[in-house]
N, C-alpha and C positions, 0 to 999 in steps of 0.2 A: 744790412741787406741792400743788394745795390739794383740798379734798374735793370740790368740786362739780368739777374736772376727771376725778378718781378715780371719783367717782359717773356719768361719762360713760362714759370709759374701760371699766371691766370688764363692764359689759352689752355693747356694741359688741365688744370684743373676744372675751369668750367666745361670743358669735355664729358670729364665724369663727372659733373652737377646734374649734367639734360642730357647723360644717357637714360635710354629707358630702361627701367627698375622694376618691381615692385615698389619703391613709396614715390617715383613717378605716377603709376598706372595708378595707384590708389588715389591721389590729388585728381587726376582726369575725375575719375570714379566718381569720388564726392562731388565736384563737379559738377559733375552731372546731375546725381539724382538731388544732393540740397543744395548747390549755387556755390557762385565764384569766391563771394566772402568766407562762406564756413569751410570751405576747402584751404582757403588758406589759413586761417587761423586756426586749423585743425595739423598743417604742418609744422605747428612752435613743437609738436611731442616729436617729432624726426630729429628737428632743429635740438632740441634735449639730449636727443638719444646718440646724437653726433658729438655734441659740443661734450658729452661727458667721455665719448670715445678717443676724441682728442685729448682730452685731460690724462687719462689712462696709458695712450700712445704717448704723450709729453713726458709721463713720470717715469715710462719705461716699464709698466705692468704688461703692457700687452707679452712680454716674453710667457706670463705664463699661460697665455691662452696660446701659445705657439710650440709651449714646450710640453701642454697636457692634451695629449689626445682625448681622453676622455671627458675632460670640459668641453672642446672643440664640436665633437661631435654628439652630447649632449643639448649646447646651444641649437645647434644645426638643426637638428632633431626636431625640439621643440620650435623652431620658427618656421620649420618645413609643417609641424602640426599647423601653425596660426593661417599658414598662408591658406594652407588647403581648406581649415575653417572658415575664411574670409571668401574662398572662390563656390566654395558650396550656400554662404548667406548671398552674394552675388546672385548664382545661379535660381535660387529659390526664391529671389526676393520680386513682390508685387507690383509691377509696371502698372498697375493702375492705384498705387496709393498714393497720398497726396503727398508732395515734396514737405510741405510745411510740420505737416503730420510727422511725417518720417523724420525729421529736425527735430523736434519735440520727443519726441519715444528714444532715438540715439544717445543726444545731447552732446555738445560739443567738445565736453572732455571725455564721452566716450570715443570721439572722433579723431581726438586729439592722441589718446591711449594706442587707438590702434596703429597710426604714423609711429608713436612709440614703441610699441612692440613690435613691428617690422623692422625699421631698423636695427632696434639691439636684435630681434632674431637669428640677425646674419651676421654669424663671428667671422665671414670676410671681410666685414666692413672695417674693424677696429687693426684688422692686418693691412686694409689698403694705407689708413693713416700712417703703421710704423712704417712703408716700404715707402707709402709715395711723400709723403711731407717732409722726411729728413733727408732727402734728393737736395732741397734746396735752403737745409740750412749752413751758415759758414761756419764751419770747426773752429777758425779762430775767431771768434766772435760771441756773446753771450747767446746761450741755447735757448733757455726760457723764451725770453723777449719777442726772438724770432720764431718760435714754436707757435705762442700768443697770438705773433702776427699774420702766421699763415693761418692757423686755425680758424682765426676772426674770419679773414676772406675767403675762407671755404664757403664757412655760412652763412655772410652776405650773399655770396655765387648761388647758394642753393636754394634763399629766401629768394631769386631771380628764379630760377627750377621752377621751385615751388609756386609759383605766379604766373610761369608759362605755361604749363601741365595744365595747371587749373582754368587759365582762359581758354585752352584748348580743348576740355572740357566743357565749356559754357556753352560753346560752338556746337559742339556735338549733342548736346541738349536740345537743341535747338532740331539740330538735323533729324533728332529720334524722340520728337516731342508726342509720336502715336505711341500707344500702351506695346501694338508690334514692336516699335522701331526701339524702345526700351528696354523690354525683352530679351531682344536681339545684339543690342547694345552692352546689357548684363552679364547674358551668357557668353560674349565676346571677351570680355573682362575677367570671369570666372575662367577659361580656357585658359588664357596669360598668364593669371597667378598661378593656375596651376603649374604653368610649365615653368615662369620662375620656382614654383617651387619644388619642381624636378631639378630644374639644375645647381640651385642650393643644396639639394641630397648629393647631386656628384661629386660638389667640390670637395677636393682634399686639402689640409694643412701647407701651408708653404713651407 
């Protein structure tokens, strides 16, 4: 792989790292209500749920989630359930309970779970790998190796995401530190996923 494919590559890719998402908005989210650290170490289950989408796009499975309609929009389905679960505990959740509390009663592989089941939620995702990552492998050139190699920099890029999100989050903690301004903050959040998770419902198969 040579430099000017790499000097392609990681602008284009980090594009869609720190676009906004749902497991963007979710990393703010944590953020917010339990702090910068547990939001990030709550992103390693995205980081899973990618790194094994990649794996899947590398071996060439993804065709059958592209060639079963009824997988496709099974997946859909069900992560358009989680998200809209996750925007209604959002909306109903208690602006005056203690952050520490709240870390305690979750726990951080419950936290960790939910990054995870958002991302596999979305059987876009596993299609953006097969369309956008074999863009800039070389045909005459071993595939694996170079699959590996993008793969890996995706989810460096995203472990970067994942730590933007979250300090921009801490920020906004900050800003909505009254039980209002959390509230408000919540249901601001709750609104978002819901409407990622409208637009999740629309997409169709590529």
């Amino acid at each position: 792989m040579d430099l000017s494919t790499l000097a392609l590559f990681l602008p284009a890719c980090f594009a869609l790292n720190m676009a906004p998402g749902p497991n963007n908005l979710l990393s703010v989210s944590n953020s917010t209500r339990y702090g910068y650290r547990i939001s990030c170490l709550a992103g390693v289950g995205r980081l899973v749920a990618f790194a094994g989408m990649i794996a899947l796009a590398s071996a060439g499975l993804a065709v059958v989630l592209q060639t079963s309609e009824l997988l496709f929009y099974a997946i859909k389905i069900l992560g358009v359930a989680y998200l809209l679960y996750l925007a209604l505990q959002l909306w109903r959740a208690n602006p005056l309970a203690d952050a520490q509390t709240q870390v305690n009663k979750a726990g951080l592989w419950a936290l960790a779970r939910q990054e995870f089941l958002v991302a596999a939620g979305n059987p876009k995702a596993i299609l953006i790998f097969t369309a956008f990552l074999p863009q800039f492998v070389a045909p005459d050139q071993p595939v694996t190796p170079q699959f590996a190699l993008l793969g890996a920099m995706f989810l460096v890029m995203e472990c970067i995401a994942i730590s933007a999100y979250a300090y921009m989050g801490l920020h906004m903690r900050r800003w909505f530190a009254a039980p209002r301004g959390k509230r408000i903050f919540n249901r601001c959040c709750a609104a978002l996923l819901s409407a990622a998770a409208t637009v999740l419902l629309m997409a169709r198969r590529a």
